[in-house]
C-alpha positions as CSV (number, residue, x, y, z in Angstrom):
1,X,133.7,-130.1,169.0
2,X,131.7,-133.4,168.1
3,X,128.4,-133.0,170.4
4,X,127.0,-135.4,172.8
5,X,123.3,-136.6,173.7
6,X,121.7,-136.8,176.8
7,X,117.7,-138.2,176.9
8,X,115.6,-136.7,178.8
9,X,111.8,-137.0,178.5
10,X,112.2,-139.6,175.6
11,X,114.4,-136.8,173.4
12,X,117.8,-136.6,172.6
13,X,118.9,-133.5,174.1
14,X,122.5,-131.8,172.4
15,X,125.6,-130.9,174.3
16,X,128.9,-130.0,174.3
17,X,131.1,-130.6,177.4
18,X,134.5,-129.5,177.8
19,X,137.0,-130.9,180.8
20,X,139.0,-128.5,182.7
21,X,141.8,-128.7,184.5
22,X,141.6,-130.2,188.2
23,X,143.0,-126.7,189.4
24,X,139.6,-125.0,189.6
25,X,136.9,-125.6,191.7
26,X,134.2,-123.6,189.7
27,X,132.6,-125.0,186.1
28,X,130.3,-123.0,183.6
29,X,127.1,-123.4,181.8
30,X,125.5,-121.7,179.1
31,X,121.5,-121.6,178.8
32,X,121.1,-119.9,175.3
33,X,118.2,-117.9,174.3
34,X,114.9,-118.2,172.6
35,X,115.0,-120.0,169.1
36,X,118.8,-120.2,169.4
37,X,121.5,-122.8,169.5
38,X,124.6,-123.6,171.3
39,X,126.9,-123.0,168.3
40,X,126.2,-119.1,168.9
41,X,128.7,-116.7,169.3
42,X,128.4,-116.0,172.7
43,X,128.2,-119.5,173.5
44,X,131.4,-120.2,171.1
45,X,133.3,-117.1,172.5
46,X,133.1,-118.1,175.8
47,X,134.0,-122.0,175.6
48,X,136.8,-121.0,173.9
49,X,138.0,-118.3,177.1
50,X,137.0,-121.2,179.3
51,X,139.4,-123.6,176.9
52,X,142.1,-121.3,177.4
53,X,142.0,-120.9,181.0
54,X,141.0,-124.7,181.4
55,X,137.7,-124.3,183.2
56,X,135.3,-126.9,182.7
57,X,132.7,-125.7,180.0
58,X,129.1,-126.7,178.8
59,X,126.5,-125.3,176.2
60,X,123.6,-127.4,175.1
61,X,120.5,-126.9,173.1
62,X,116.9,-127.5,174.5
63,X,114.3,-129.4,173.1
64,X,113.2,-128.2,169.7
65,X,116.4,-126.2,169.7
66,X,119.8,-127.0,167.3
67,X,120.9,-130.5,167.1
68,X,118.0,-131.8,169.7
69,X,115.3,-133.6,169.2
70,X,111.9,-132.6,169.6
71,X,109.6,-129.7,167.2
72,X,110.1,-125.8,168.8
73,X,106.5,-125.8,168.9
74,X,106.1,-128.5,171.4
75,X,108.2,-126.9,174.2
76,X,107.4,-124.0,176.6
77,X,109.3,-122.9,179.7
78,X,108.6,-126.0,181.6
79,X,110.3,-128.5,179.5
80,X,113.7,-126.5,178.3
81,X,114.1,-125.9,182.7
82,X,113.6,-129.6,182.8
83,X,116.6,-129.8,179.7
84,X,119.2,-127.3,181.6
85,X,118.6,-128.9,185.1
86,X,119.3,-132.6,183.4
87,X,122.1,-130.7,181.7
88,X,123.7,-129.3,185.1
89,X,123.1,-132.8,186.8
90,X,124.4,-135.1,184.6
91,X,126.7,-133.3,182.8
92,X,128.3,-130.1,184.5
93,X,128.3,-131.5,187.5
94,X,128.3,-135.2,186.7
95,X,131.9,-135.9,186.9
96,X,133.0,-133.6,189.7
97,X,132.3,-131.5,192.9
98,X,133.0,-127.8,190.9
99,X,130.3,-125.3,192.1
100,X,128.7,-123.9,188.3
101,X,128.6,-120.6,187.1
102,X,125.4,-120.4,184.8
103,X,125.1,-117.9,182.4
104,X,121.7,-117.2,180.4
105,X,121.3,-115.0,177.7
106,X,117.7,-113.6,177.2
107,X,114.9,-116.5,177.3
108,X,117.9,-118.2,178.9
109,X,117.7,-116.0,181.8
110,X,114.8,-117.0,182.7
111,X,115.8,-120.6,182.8
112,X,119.4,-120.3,184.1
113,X,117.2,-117.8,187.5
114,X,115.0,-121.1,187.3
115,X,118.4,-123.5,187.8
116,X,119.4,-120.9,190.2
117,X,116.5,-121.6,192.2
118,X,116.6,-125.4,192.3
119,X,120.1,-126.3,193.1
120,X,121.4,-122.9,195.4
121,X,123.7,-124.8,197.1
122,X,125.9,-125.7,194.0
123,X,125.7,-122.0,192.0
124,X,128.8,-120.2,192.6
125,X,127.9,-117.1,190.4
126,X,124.6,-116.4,188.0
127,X,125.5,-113.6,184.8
128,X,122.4,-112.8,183.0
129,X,122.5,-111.3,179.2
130,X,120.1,-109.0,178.1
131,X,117.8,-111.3,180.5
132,X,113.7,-111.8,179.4
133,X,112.4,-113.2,182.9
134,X,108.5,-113.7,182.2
135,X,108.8,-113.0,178.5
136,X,105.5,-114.6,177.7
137,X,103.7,-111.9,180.1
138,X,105.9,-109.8,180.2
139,X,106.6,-108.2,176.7
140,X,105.0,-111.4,174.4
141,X,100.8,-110.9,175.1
142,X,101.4,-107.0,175.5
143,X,102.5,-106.6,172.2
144,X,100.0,-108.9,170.2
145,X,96.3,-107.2,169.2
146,X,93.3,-108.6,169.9
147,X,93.6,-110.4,166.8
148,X,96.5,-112.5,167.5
149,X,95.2,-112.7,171.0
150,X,91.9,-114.5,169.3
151,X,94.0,-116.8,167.6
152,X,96.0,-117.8,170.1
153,X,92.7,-118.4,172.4
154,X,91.1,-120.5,169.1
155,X,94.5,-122.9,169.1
156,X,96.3,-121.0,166.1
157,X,99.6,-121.1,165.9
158,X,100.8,-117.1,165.7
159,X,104.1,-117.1,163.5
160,X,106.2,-113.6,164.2
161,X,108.9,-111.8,162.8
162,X,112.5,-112.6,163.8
163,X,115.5,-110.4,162.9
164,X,117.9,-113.5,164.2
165,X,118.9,-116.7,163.1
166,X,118.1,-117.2,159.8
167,X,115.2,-114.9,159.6
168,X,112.6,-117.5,159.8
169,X,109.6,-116.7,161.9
170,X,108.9,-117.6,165.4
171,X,105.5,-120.0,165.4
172,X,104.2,-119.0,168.4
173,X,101.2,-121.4,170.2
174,X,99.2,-120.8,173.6
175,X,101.2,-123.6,175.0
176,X,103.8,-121.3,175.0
177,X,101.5,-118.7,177.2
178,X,99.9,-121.1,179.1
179,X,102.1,-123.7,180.4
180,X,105.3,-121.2,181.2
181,X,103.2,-119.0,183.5
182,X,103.8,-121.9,186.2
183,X,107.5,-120.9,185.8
184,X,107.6,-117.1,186.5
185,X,110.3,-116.0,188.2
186,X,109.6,-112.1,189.0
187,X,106.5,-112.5,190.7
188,X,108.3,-113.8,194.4
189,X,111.5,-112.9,195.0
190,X,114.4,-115.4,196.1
191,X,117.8,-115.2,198.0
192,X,120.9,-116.8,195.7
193,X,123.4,-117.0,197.7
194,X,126.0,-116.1,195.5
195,X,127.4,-113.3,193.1
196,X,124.4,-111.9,190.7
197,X,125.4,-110.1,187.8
198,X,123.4,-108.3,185.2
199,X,124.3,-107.3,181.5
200,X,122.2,-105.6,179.1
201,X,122.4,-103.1,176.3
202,X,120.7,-99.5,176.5
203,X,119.5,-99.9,173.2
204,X,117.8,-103.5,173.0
205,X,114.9,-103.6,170.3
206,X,113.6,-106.4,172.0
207,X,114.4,-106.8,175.9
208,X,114.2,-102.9,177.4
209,X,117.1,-103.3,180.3
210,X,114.0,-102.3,182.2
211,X,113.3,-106.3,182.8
212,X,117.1,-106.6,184.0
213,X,116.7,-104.3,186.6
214,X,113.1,-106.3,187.3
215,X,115.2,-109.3,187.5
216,X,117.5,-107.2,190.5
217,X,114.9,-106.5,192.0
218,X,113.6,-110.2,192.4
219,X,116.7,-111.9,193.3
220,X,118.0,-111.0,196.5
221,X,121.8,-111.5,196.4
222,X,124.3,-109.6,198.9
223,X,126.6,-109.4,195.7
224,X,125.1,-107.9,192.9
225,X,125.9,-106.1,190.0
226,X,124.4,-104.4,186.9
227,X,126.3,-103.4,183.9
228,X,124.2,-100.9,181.1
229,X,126.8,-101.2,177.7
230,X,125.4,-98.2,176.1
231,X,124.3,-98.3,172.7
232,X,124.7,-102.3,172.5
233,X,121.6,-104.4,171.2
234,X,119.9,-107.4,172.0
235,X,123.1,-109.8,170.3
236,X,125.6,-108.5,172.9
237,X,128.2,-110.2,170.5
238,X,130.1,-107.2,169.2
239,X,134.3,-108.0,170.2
240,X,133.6,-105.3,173.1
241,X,130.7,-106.5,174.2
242,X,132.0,-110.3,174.4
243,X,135.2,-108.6,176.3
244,X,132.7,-107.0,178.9
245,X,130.7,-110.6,179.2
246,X,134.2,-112.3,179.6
247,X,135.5,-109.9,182.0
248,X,132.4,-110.0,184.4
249,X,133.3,-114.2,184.3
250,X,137.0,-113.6,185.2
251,X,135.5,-111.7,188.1
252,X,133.8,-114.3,188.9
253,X,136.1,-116.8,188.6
254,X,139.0,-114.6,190.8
């Protein structure tokens, strides 16, 4: 599917919408993760369930991200929640009344718990994958030396290893640190009124499932749910893993 644009804060920000049919009264939206894009395979796998079942469908790709504008660098937490919630207003929601299921896989967690937040009344469901809540604080400064730390303090730019993608490092700024602590989710809790569910892999190299069950912890749903899938990694993209992720929607959906 040919993507779209929608500007917001002066950059062209990539999506791709898909119509449903008018016989459902619930959309979805993907918020992908850190350093990703929306032509993932979760993202791709579950456009094309929702293309089957005609549900209305949307993945997009933050500033600095994919086919939008902007330089990776130049974003932190504050700006890509400002990309999804222009993304659920203007183009999830834009054309109908449908309630949205978000989904947010890892960084996107965080963002998607963010959405969550901002516009309860239209969330009819919130699926989290492998979710990173807080990553900056939470697992990003722990693991740097005093080194890196030092850099970071002096304005360097810290550039990490990545074993996604294409293998190019993640450049890594105090921007990053700084301006996201504003946007931490697990340090107040929140009511969603709506069906929470959780999904993470036992054996995650990156995200313990230790921060999914932080993220239970925080949100206070009457309907929630975590799923453990053991041996599964940070991708959660293997064919059973997608079927698990897929099921937990239909769920959702029924």
């Amino acid at each position: 599917m040919e993507s779209s644009h929608l500007v917001v804060n002066q950059q062209r920000i990539a999506y791709a919408h898909s119509p449903g049919g008018s016989n459902t009264d619930t959309a979805v939206m993907f918020c992908g993760g850190f350093k990703s894009s929306m032509q993932g395979l979760k993202a791709m796998a579950l456009e094309h369930y929702c293309k089957q079942r005609s549900i209305t469908f949307t993945r997009f790709d933050y500033s600095g991200h994919g086919e939008s504008d902007g330089q990776f660098e130049d974003g932190d937490i504050g700006c890509w929640s400002q990309d999804a919630l222009a993304i659920f207003d203007e183009v999830a929601c834009k054309n109908h009344s449908k309630r949205i299921i978000v989904i947010g896989s890892s960084m996107g967690a965080w963002i998607a718990t963010l959405l969550a937040r901002q516009r309860s009344n239209q969330i009819a469901g919130l699926i989290t994958l492998a979710a990173a809540p807080d990553f900056t604080e939470e697992l990003l400064l722990p693991s740097l030396s005093d080194k890196q730390r030092a850099a970071l303090k002096a304005g360097e730019t810290l550039y990490l290893p990545s074993d996604y993608d294409d293998g190019s490092p993640y450049p890594i700024s105090a921007k990053l640190i700084t301006k996201s602590r504003s946007h931490r989710v697990l340090d107040k809790p929140f009511t969603l009124n709506a069906p929470l569910r959780l999904i993470h892999g036992t054996r995650d190299p990156d995200v313990p499932h230790s921060m999914s069950f932080k993220l239970m912890d925080t949100i206070e749903s009457d309907d929630t749910i975590l799923t453990l899938i053991k041996n599964a990694d940070h991708r959660l993209s293997t064919d059973a893993e997608l079927k698990v992720i897929t099921n937990t929607l239909q769920s959702l959906l029924a």
